[in-house]
Biopython code that builds the backbone (N, CA, C, O; Angstrom):
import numpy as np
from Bio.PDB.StructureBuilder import StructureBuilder

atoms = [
    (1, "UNK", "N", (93.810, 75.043, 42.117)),
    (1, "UNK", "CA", (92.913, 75.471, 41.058)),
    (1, "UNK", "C", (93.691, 76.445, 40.177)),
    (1, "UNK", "O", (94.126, 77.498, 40.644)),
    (2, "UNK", "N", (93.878, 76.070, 38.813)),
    (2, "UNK", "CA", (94.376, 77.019, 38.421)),
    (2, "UNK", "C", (93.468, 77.851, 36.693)),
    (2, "UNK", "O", (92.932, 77.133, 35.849)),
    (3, "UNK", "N", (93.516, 79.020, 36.608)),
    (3, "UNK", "CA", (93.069, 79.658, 35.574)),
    (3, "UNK", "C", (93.215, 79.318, 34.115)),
    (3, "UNK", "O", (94.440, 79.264, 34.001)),
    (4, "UNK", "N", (92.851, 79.130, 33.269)),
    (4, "UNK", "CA", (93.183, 78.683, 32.114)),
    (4, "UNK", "C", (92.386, 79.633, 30.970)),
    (4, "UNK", "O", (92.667, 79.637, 29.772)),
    (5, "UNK", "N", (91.442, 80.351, 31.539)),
    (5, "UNK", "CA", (91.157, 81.734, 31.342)),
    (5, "UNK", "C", (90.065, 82.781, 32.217)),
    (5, "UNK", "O", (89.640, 82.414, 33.312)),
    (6, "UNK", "N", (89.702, 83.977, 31.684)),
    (6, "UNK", "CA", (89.243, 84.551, 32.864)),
    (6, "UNK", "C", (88.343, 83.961, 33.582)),
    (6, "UNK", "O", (88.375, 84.501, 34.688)),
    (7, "UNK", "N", (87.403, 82.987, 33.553)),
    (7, "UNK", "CA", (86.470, 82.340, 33.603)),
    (7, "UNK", "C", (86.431, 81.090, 34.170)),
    (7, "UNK", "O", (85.686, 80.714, 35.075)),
    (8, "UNK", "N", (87.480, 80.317, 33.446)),
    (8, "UNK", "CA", (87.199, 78.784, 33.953)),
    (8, "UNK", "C", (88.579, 78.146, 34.195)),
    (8, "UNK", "O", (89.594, 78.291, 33.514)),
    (9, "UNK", "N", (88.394, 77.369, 35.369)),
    (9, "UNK", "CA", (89.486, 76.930, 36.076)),
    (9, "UNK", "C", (89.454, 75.657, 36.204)),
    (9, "UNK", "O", (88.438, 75.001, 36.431)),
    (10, "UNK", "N", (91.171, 74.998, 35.989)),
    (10, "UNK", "CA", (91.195, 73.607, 35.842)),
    (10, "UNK", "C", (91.109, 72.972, 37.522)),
    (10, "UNK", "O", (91.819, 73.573, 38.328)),
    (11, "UNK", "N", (90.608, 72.266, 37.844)),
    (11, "UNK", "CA", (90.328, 71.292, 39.133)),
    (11, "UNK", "C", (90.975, 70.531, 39.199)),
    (11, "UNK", "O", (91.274, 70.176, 40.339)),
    (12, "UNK", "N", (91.615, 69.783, 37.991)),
    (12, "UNK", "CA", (92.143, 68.700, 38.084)),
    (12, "UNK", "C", (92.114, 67.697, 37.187)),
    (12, "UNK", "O", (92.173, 67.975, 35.990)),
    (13, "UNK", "N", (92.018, 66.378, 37.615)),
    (13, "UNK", "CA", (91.729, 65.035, 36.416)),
    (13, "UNK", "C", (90.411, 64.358, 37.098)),
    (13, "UNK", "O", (90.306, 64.194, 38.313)),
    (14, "UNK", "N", (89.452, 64.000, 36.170)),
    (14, "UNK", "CA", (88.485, 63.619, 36.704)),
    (14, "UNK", "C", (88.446, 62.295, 37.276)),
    (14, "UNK", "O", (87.374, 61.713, 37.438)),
    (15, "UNK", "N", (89.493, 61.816, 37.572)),
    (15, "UNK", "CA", (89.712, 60.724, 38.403)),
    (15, "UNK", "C", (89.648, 61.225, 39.775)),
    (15, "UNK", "O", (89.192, 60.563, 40.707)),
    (16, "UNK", "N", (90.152, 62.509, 39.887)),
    (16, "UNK", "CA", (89.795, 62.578, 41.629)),
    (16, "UNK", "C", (88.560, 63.037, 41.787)),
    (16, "UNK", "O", (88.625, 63.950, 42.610)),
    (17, "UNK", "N", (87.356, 62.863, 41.390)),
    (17, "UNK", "CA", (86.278, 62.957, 41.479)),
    (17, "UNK", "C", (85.685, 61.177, 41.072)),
    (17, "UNK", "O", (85.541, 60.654, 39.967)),
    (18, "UNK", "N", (85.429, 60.559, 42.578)),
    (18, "UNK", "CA", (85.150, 59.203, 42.437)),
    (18, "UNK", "C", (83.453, 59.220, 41.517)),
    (18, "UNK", "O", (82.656, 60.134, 41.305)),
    (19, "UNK", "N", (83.450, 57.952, 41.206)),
    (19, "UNK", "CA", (82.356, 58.017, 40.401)),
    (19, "UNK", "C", (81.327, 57.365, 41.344)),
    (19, "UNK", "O", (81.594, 56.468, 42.144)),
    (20, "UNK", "N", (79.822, 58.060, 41.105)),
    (20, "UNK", "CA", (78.580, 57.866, 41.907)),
    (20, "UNK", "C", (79.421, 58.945, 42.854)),
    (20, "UNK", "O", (78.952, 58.739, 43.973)),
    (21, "UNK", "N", (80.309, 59.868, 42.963)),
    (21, "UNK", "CA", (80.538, 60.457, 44.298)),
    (21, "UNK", "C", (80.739, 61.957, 43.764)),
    (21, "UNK", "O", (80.329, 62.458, 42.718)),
    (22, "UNK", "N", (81.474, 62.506, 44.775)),
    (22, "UNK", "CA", (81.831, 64.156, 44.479)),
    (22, "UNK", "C", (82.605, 64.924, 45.047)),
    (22, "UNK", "O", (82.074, 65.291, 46.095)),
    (23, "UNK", "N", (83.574, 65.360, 44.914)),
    (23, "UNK", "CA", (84.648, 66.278, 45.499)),
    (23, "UNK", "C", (84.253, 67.977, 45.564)),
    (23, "UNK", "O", (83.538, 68.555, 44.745)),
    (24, "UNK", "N", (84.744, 68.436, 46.448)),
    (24, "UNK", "CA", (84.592, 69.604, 46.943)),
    (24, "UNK", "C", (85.901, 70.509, 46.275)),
    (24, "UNK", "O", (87.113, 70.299, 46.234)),
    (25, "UNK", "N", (84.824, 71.873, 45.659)),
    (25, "UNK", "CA", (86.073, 72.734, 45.556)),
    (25, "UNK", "C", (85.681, 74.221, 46.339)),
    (25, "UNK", "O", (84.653, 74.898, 46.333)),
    (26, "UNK", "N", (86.739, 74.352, 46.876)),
    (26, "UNK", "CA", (86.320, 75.726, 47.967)),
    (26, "UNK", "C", (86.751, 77.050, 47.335)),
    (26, "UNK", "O", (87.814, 77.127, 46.718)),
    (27, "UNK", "N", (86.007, 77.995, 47.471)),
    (27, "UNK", "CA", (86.381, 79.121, 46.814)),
    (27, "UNK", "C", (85.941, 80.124, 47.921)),
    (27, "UNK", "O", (85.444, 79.593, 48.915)),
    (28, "UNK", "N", (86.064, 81.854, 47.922)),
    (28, "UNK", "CA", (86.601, 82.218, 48.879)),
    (28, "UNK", "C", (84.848, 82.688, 49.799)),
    (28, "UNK", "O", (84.696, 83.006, 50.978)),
    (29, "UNK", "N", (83.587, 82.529, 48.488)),
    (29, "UNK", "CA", (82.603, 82.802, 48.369)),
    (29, "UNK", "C", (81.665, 81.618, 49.472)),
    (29, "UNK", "O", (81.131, 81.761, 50.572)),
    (30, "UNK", "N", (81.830, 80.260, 48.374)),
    (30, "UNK", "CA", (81.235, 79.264, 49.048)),
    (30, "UNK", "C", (81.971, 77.962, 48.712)),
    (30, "UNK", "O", (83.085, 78.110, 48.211)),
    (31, "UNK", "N", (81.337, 76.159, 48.991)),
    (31, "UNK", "CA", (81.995, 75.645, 48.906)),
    (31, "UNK", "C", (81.167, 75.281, 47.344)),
    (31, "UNK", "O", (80.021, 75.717, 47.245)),
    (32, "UNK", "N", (81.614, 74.675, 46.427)),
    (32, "UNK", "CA", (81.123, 73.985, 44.910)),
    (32, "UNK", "C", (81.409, 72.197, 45.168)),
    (32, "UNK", "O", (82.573, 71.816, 45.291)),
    (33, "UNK", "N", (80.543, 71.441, 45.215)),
    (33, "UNK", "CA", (80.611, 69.733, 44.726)),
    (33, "UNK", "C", (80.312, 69.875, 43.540)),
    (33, "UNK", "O", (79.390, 70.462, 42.974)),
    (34, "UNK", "N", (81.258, 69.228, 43.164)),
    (34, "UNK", "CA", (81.495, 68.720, 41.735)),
    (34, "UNK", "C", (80.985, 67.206, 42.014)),
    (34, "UNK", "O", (81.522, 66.629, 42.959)),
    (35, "UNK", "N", (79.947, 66.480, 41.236)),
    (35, "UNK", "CA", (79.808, 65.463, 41.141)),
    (35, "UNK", "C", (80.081, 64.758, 39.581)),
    (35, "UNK", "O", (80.194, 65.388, 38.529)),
    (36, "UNK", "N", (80.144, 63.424, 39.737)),
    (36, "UNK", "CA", (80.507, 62.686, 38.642)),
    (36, "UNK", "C", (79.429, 61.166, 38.919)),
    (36, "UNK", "O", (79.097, 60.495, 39.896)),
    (37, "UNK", "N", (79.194, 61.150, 37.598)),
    (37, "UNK", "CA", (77.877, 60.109, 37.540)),
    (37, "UNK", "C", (78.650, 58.667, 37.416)),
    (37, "UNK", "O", (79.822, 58.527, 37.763)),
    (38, "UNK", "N", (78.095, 57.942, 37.045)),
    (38, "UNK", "CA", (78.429, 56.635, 36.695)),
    (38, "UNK", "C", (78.529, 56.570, 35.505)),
    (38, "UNK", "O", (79.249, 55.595, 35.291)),
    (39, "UNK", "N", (78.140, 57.179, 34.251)),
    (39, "UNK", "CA", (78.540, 57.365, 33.233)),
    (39, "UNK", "C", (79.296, 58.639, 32.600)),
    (39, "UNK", "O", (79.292, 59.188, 31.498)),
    (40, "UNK", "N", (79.868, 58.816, 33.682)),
    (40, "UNK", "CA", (80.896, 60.015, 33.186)),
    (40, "UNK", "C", (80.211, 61.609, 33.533)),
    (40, "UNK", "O", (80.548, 62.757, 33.823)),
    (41, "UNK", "N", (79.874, 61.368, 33.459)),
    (41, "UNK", "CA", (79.066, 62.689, 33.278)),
    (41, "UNK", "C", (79.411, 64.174, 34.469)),
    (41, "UNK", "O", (79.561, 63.596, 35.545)),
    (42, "UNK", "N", (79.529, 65.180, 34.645)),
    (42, "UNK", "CA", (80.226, 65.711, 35.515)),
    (42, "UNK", "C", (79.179, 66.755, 35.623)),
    (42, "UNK", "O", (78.528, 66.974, 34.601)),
    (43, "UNK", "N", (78.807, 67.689, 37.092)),
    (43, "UNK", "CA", (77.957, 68.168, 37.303)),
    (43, "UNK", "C", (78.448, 69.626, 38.554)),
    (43, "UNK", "O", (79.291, 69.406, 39.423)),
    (44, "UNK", "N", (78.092, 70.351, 38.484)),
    (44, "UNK", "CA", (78.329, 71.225, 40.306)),
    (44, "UNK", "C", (77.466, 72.249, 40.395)),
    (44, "UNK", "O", (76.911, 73.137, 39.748)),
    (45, "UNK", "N", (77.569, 71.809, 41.359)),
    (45, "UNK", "CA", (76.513, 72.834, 42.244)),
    (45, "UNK", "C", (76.780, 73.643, 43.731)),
    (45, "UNK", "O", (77.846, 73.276, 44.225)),
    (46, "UNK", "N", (76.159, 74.511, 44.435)),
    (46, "UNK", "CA", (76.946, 74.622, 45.420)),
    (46, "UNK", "C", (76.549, 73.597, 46.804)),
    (46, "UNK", "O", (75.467, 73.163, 47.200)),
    (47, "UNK", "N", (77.598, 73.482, 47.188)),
    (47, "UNK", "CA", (77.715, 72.236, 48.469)),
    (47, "UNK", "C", (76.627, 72.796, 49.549)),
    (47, "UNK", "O", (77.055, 73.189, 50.634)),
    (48, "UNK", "N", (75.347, 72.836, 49.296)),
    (48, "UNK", "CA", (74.399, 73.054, 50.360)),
    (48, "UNK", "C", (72.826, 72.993, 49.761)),
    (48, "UNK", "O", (72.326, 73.504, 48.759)),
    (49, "UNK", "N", (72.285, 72.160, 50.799)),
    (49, "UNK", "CA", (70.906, 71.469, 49.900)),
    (49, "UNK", "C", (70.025, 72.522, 50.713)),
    (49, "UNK", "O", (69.950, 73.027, 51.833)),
    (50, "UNK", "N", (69.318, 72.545, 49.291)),
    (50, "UNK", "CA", (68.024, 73.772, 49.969)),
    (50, "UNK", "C", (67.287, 73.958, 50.829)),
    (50, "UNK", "O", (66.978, 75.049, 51.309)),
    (51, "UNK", "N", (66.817, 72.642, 51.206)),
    (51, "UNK", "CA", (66.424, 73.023, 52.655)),
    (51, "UNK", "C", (66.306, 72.981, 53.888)),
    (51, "UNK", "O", (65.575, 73.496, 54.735)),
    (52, "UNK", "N", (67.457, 72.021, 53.848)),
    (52, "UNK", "CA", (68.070, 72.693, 55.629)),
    (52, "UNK", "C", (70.416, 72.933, 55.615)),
    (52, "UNK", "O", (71.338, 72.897, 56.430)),
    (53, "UNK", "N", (70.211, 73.153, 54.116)),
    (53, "UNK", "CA", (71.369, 73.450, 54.026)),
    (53, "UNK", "C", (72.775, 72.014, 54.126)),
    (53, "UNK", "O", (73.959, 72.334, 54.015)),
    (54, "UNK", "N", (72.380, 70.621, 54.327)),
    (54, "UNK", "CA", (73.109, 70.043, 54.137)),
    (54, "UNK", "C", (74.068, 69.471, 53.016)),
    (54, "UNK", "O", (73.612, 69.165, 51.915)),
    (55, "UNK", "N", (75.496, 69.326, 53.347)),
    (55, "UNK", "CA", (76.434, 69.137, 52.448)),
    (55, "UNK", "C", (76.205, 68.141, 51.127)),
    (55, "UNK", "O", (76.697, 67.019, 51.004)),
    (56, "UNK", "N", (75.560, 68.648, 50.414)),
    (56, "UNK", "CA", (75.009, 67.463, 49.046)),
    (56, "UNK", "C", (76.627, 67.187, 48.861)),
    (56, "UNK", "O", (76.252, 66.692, 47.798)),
    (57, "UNK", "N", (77.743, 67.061, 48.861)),
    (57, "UNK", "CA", (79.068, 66.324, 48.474)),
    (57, "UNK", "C", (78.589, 64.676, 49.283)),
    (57, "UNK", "O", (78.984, 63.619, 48.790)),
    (58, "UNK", "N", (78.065, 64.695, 50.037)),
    (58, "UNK", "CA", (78.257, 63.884, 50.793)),
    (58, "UNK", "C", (76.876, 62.589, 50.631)),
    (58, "UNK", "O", (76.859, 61.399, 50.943)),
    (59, "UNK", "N", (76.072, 63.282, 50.150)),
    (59, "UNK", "CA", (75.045, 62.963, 49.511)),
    (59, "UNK", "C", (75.261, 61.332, 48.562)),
    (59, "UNK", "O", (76.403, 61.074, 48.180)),
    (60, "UNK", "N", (74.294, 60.481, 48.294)),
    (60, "UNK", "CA", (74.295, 59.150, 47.354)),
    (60, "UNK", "C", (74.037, 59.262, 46.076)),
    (60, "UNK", "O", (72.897, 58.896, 45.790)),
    (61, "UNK", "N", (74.800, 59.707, 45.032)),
    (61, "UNK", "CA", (74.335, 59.991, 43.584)),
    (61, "UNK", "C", (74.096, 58.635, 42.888)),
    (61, "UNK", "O", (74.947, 57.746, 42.913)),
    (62, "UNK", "N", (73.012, 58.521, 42.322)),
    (62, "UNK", "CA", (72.063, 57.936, 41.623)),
    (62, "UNK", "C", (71.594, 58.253, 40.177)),
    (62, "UNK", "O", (70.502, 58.793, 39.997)),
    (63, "UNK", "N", (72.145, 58.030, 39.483)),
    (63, "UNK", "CA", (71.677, 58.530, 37.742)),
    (63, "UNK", "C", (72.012, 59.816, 38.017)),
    (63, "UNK", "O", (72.880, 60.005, 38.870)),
    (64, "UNK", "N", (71.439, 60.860, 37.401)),
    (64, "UNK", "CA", (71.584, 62.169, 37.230)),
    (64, "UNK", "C", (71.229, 62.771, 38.307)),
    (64, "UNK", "O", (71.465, 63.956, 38.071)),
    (65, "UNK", "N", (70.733, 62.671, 39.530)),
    (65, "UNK", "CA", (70.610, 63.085, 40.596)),
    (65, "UNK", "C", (71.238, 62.739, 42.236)),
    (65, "UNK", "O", (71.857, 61.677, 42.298)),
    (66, "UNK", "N", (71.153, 63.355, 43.246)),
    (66, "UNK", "CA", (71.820, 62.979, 44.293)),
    (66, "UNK", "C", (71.136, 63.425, 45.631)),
    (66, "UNK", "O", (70.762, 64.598, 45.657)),
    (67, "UNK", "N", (70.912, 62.631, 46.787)),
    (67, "UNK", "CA", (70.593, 62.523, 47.846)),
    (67, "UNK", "C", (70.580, 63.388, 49.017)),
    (67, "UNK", "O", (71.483, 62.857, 49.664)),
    (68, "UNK", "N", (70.296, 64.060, 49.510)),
    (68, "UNK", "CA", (70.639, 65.027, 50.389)),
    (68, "UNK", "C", (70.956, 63.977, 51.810)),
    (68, "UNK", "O", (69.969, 63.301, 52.099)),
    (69, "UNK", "N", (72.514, 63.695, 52.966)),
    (69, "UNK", "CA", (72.504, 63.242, 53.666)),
    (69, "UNK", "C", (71.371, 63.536, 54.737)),
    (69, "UNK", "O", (71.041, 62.588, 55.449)),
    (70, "UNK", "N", (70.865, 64.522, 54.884)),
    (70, "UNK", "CA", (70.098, 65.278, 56.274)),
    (70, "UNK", "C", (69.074, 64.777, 56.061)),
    (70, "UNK", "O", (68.823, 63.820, 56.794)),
    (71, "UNK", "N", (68.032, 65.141, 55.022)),
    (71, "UNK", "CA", (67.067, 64.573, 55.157)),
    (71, "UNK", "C", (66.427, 63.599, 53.878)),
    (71, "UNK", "O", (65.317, 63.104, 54.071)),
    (72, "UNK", "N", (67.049, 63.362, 52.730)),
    (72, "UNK", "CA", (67.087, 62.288, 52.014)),
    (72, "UNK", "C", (65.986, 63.456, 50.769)),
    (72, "UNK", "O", (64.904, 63.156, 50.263)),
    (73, "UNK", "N", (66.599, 64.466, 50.638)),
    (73, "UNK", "CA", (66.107, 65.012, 49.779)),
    (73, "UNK", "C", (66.992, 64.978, 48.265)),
    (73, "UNK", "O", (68.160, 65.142, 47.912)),
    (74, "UNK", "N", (65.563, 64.632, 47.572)),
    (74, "UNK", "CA", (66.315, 64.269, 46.064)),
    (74, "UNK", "C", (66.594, 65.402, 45.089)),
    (74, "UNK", "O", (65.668, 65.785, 44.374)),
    (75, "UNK", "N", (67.858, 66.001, 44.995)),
    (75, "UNK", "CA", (68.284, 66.953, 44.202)),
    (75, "UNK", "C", (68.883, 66.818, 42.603)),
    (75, "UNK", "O", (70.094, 66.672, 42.436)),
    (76, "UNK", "N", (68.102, 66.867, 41.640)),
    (76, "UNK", "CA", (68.431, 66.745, 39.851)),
    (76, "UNK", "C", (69.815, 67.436, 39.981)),
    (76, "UNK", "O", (70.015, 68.266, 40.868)),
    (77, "UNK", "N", (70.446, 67.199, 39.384)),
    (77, "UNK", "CA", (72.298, 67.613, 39.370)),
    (77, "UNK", "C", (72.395, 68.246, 37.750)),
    (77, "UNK", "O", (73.367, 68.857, 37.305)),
    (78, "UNK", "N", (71.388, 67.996, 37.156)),
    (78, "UNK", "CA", (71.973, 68.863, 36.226)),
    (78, "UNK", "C", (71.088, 70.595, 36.422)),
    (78, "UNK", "O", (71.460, 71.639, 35.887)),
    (79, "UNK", "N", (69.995, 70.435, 37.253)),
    (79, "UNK", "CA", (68.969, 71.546, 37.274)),
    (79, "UNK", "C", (69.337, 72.334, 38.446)),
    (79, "UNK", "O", (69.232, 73.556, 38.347)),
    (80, "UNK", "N", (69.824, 71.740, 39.724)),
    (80, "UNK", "CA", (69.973, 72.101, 41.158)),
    (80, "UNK", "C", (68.407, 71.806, 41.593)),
    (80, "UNK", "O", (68.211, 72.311, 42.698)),
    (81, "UNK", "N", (67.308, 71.193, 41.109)),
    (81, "UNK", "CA", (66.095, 71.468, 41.484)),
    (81, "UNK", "C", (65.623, 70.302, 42.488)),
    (81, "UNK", "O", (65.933, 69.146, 42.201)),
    (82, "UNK", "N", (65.036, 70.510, 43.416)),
    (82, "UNK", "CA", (64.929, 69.302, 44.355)),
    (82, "UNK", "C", (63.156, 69.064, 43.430)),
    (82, "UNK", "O", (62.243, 69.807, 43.069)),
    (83, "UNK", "N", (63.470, 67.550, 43.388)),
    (83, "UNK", "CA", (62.491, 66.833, 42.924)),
    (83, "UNK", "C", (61.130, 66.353, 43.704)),
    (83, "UNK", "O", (60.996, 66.532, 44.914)),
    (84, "UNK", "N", (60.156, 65.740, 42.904)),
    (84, "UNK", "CA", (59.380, 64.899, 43.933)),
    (84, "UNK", "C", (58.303, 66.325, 44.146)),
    (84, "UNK", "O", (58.114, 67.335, 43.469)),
    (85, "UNK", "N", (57.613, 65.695, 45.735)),
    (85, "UNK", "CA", (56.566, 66.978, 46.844)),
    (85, "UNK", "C", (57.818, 68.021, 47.121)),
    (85, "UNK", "O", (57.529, 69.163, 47.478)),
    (86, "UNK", "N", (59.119, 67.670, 46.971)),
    (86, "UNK", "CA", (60.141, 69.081, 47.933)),
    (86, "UNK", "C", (60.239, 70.261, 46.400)),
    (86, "UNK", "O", (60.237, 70.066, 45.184)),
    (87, "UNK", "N", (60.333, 71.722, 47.451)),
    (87, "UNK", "CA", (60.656, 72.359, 46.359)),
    (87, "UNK", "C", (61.864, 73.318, 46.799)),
    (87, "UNK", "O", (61.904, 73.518, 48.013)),
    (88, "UNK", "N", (62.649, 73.815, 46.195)),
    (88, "UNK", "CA", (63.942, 74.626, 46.350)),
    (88, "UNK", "C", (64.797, 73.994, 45.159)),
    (88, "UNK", "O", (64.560, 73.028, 44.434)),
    (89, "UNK", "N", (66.301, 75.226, 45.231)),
    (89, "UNK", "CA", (67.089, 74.537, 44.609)),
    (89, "UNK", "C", (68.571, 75.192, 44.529)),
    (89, "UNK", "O", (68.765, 76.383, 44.775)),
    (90, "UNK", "N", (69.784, 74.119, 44.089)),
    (90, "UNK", "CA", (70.867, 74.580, 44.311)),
    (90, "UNK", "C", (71.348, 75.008, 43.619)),
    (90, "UNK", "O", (71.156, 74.601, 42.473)),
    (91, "UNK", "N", (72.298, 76.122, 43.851)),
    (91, "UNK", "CA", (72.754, 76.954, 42.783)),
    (91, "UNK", "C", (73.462, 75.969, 41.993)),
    (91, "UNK", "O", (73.888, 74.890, 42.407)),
    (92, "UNK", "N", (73.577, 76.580, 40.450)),
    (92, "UNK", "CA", (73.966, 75.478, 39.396)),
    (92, "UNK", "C", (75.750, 76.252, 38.956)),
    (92, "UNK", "O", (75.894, 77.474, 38.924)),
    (93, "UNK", "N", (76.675, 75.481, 38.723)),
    (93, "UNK", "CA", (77.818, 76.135, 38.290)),
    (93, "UNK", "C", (78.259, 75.498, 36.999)),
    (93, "UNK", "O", (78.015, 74.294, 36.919)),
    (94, "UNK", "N", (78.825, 76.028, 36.032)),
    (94, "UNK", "CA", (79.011, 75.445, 34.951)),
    (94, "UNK", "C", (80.395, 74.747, 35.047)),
    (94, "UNK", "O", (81.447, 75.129, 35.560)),
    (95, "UNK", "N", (79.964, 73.247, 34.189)),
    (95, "UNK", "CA", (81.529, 72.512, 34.362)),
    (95, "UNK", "C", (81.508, 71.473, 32.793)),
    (95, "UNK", "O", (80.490, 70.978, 32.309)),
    (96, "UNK", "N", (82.535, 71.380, 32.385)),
    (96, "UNK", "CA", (83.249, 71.047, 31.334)),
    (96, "UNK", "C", (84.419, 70.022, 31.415)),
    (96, "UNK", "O", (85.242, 70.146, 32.322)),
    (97, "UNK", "N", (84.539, 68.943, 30.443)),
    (97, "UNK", "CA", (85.490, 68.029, 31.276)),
    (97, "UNK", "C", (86.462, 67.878, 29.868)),
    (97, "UNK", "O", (85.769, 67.569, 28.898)),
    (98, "UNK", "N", (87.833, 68.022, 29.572)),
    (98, "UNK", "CA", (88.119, 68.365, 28.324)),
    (98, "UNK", "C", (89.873, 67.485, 28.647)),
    (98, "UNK", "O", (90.780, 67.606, 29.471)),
    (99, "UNK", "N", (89.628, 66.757, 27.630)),
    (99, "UNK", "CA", (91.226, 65.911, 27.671)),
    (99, "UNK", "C", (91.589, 65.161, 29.059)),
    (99, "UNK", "O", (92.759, 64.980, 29.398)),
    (100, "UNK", "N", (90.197, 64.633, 30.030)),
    (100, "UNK", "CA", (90.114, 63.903, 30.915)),
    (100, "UNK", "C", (90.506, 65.160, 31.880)),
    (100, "UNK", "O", (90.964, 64.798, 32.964)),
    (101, "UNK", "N", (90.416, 66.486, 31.699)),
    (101, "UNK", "CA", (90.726, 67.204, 33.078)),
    (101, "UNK", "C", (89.100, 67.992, 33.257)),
    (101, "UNK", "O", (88.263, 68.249, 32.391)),
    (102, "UNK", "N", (89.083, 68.219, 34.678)),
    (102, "UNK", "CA", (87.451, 69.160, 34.700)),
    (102, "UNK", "C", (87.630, 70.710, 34.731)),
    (102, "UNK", "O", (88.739, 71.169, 35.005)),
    (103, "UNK", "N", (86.671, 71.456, 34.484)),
    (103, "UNK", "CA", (86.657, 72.438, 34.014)),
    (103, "UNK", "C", (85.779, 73.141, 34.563)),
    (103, "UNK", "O", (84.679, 72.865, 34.084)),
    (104, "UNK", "N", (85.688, 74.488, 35.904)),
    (104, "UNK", "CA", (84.600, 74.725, 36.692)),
    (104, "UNK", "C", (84.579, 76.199, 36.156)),
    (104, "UNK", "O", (85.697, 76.689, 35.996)),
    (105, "UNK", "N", (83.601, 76.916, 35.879)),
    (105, "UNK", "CA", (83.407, 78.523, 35.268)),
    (105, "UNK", "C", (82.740, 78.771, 36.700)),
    (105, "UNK", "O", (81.868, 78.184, 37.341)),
    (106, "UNK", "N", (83.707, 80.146, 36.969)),
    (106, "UNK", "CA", (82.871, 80.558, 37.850)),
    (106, "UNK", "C", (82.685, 82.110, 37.932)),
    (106, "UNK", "O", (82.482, 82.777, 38.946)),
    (107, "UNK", "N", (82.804, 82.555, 36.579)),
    (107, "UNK", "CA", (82.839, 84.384, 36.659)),
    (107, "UNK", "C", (81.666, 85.014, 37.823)),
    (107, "UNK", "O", (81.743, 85.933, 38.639)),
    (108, "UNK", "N", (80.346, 83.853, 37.396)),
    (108, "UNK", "CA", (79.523, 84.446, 38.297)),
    (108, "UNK", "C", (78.715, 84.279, 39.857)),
    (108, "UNK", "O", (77.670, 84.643, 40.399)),
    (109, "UNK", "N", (80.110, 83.373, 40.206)),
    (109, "UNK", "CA", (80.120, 82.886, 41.177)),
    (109, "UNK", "C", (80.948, 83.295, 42.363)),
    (109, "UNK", "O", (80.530, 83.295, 43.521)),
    (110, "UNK", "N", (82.735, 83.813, 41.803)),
    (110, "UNK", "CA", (83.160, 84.317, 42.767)),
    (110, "UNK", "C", (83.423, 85.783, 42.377)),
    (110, "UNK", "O", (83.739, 86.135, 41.240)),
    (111, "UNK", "N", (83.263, 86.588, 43.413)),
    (111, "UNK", "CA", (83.809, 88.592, 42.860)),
    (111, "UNK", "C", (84.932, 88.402, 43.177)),
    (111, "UNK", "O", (85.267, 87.747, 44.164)),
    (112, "UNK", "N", (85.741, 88.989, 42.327)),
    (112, "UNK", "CA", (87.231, 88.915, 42.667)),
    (112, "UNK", "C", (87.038, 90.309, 43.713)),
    (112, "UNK", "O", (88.006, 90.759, 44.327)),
]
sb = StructureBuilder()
sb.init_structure("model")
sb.init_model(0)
sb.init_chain("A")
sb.init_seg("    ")
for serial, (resi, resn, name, xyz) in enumerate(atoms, 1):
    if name == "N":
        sb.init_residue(resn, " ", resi, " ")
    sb.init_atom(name, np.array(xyz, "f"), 0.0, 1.0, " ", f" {name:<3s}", serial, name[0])
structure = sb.get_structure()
């Protein structure tokens, strides 16, 4: 991961973020999935579903939203908000995808 200013850090090329899927970026705080839609679209949140804490990376993304493996809870990816009768939601991180590389802000995410 590297800095590109105080704020937001390059991840990479959004090719290593499979599409319908999501890669993990670890920071020293928590873990962040970065997901990527089927139409491009790029999303993160932190890697733990609201309510029983399972790894949404791992999760089935579907349009703008994604699956919780544990208990098949449906989480909006651009809101963190679990949809439907469930209520909670995952923290949201800002991401940016610029000259095919991604772009994760996390001033207020990790304390140096």
């Amino acid at each position: 991961m590297n800095a590109i200013s105080p704020h937001w850090f390059d991840i990479g090329p959004i090719e290593r973020i499979p599409p319908r899927g999501a890669r993990i970026v670890k920071t020293p705080r928590r873990d962040i999935a970065v997901f990527r839609t089927a139409s491009d679209e790029v999303f993160a949140l932190e890697n733990r579903c609201p309510h029983r804490g399972g790894p949404l990376s791992e999760g089935i993304v579907h349009g703008r939203k994604v699956a919780c493996p544990l208990h098949n809870w449906i989480i909006d990816l651009e809101s963190g908000a679990a949809t439907g009768p469930d209520t909670g939601c995952a923290r949201r991180f800002a991401v940016k995808v610029e000259k095919g590389r991604v772009y994760l802000e996390m001033h207020q995410a990790v304390t140096p």
